[in-house]
N, C-alpha and C positions, 0 to 999 in steps of 0.2 A: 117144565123148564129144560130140561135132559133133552125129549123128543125136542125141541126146537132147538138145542146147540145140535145137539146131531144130525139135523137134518140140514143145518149153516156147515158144517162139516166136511159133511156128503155133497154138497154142494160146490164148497170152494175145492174140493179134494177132483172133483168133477171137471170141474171149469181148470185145474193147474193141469191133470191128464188129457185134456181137449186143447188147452193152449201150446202147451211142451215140443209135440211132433212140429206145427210150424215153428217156432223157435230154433229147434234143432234141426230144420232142411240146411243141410253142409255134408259133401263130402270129401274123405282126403284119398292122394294116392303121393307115393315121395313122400315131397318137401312141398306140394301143392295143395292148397284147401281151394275147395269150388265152394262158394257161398249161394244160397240160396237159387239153384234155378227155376224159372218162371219162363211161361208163354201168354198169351191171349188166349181168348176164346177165338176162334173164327166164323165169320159169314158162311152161313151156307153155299157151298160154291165155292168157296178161297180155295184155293192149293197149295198158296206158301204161310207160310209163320215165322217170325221172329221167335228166337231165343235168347233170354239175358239170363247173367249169372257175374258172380266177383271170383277172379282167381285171383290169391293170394300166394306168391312165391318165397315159401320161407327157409329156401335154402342159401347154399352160397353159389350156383351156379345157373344162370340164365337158364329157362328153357323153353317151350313154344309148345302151345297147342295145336297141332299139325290134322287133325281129321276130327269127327263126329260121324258117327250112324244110330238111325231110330228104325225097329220097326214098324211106324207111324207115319213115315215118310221115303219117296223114294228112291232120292237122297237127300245128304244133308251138306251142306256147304258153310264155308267161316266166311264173312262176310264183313265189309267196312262199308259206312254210311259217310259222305260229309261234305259239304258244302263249297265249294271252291269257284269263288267269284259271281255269288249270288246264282248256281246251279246245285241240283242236287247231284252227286255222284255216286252210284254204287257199286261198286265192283266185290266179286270172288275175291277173296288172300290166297294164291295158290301154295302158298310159302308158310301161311299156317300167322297164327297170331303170338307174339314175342310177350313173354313174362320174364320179365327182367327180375333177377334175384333181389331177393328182401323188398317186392314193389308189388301191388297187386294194379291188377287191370280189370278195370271193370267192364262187361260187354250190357249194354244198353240201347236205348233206341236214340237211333241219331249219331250211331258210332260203330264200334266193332259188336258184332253178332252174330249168333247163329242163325241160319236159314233152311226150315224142314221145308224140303221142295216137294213140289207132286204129293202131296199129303189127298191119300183118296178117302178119308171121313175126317172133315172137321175138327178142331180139337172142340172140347165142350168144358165149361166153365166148370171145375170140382174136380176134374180127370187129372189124374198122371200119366206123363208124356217119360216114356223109359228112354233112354238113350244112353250110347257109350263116347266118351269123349279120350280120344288119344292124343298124348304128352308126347313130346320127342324122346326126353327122356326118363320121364316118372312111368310112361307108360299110360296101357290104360283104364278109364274108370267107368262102373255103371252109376250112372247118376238120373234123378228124376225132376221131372220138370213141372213143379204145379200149374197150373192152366188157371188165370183170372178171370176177369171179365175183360170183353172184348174192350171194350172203350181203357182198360187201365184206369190208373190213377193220374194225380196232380203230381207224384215223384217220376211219371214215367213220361210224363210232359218235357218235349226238346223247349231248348233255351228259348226260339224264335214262336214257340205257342206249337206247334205243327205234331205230330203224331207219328213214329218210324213203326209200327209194328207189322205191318206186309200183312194181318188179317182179314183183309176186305183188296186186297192184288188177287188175280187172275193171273198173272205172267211177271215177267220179272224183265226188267231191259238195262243193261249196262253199258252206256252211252262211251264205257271207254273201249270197247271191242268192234 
């Protein structure tokens, strides 16, 4: 009876050390928490990729994510998705993405993101994707990006059924330039 509690033990003690690390994907820099960042897998071939993440601004002064770099990509750009009169639009944020104090913003597909451009190996589903993400004024952070499966989930599903993740793009075209 002993060997079989201990080996239910060993086990659930197993499965809390295996489950923990994704639980705790957050990093902080300030007054900022970056919640959980995450990519796709990519098609063989792709060269851009979407990145999502939650920033949480828990200070009392506004401030803005102003840049990203990955050494996985050959650059990285902030990026806004959205739909304006039944078009899709994408454009660069040259100005950086605004975290209004005590407000979090969430980067998603189908809205604001990150965009690893010229990516010359595919990300691959299990991999961490390193990247530094710069705050106007927190400053900046190394954060990591877990890589899912290419298709995502049913949370990462736009409102319209449609799919934002740039994993299966070749190029990238911004209809407002």
């Amino acid at each position: 009876m002993k060997i079989h509690t201990l080996k239910q033990l060993g086990l659930a003690l197993a499965t809390i050390i295996a489950v923990s690390p994704a639980l705790a994907h957050g990093f902080k820099v300030g007054d900022i928490e970056i919640g959980h960042p995450y990519t796709r897998a990519m098609l063989p071939g792709a060269k851009v990729g979407g990145g999502y993440l939650k920033l949480t601004n828990e200070g009392a002064t506004d401030d803005r994510l102003v840049s990203a770099t990955s050494d996985r990509a050959a650059s990285v750009q902030l990026h806004e998705m959205k739909i304006d009169g039944g078009i899709m639009i994408m454009r660069e944020l040259q100005g950086g993405i605004p975290v209004p104090k005590r407000a979090t913003v969430e980067l998603k597909p189908g809205s604001y993101h990150v965009m690893f451009m010229n990516v010359a190996q595919p990300f691959k589903e299990g991999e961490i994707i390193k990247a530094t993400l710069t705050f106007e004024k927190a400053g900046p952070v190394n954060v990591e990006f877990a890589v899912g499966p290419a298709a995502g989930d049913a949370s990462s599903m736009k409102q319209d059924g449609g799919m934002d993740d740039h994993s299966g793009h070749h190029g990238h075209t911004d209809p407002a330039k």
